[in-house]
C-alpha positions in Angstrom: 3.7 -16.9 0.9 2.1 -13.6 2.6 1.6 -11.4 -1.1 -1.9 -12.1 -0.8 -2.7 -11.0 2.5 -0.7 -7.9 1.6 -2.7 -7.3 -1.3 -5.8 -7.9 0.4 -5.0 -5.3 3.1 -3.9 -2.8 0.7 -7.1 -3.0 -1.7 -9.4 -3.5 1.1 -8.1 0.0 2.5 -8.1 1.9 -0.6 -11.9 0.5 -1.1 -12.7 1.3 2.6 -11.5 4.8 2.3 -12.9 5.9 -1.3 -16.1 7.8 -1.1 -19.1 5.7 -2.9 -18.5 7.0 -6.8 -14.8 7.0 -6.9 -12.0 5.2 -8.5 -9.5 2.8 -6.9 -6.7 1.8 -9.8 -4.6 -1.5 -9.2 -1.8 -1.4 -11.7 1.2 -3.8 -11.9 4.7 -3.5 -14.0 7.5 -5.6 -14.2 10.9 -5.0 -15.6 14.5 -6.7 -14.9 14.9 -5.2 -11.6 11.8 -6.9 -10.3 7.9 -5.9 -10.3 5.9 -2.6 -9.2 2.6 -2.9 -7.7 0.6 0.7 -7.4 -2.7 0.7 -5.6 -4.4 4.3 -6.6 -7.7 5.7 -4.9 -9.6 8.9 -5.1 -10.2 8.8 -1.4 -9.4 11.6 0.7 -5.5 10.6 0.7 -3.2 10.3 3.5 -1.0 13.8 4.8 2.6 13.2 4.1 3.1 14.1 7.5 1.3 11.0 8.8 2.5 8.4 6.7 4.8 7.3 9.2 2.1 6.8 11.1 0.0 5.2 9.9 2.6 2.9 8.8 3.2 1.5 12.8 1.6 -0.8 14.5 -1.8 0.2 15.9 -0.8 3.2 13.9 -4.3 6.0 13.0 -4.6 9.3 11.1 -4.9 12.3 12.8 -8.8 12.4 13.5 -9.6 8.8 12.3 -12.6 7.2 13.1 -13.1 4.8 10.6 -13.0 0.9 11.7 -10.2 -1.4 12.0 -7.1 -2.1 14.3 -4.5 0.4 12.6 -2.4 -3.0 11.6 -3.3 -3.5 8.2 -0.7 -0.9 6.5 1.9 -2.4 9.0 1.2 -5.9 7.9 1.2 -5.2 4.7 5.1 -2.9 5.1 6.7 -5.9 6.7 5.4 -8.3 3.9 7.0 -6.3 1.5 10.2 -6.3 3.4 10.4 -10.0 3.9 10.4 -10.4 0.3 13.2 -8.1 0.0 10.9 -5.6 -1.1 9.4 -2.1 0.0 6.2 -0.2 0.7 5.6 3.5 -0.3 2.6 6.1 0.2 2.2 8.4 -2.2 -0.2 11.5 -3.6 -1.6 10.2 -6.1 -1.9 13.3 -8.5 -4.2 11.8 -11.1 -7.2 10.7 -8.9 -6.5 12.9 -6.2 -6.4 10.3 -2.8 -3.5 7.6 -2.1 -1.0 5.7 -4.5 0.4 2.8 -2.3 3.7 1.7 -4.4 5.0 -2.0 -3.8 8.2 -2.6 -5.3 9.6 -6.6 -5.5 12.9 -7.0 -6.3 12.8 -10.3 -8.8 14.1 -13.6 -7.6 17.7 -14.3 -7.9 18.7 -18.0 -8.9 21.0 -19.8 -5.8 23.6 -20.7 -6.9 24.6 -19.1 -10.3 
């Protein structure tokens, strides 16, 4: 099971990218339909324009300099997806940076 590497790779970017002070918010709900997972920062956010990006392989933001491969978002996208799931990027209105959404759909019993 890959959930915690896509965790990982989703907190360790939203700590990466939030200026030293700031505020990264990990909240989880669940509910019939399956579970949300929302990973807020007040980092300096990503432009809606280059969420697509950035959500590649090898994909960067526009003027990036900061260190790593440009795989972690993409890892953690197709996680999501071979759980049935999906991976959204977000403004995040109440801290002002990124709100990475996770949705998992819940398990389904075989055979009932």
């Amino acid at each position: 099971m890959l959930l915690p590497e896509m965790l990982a790779n989703i907190i360790d970017n939203a700590l990466r990218y939030t200026p030293s002070g700031g505020e990264v918010v990990i909240r989880t709900d669940a509910h019939e339909q399956g579970a949300l997972i929302s990973v807020r920062d007040s980092g300096p956010g990503i432009a809606p324009a280059q969420r697509m990006l950035v959500l590649g392989r090898f994909g960067r933001g526009k003027g990036e300099r900061r260190e790593g491969s440009g795989l972690g978002l993409a890892i953690a996208r197709e996680i999501a997806f071979a759980h049935g799931g999906r991976l959204d990027l977000l403004d995040c209105a109440t801290l002002g940076g990124l709100r990475v959404d996770i949705f998992l759909p819940a398990p389904t019993c075989a055979g009932t």
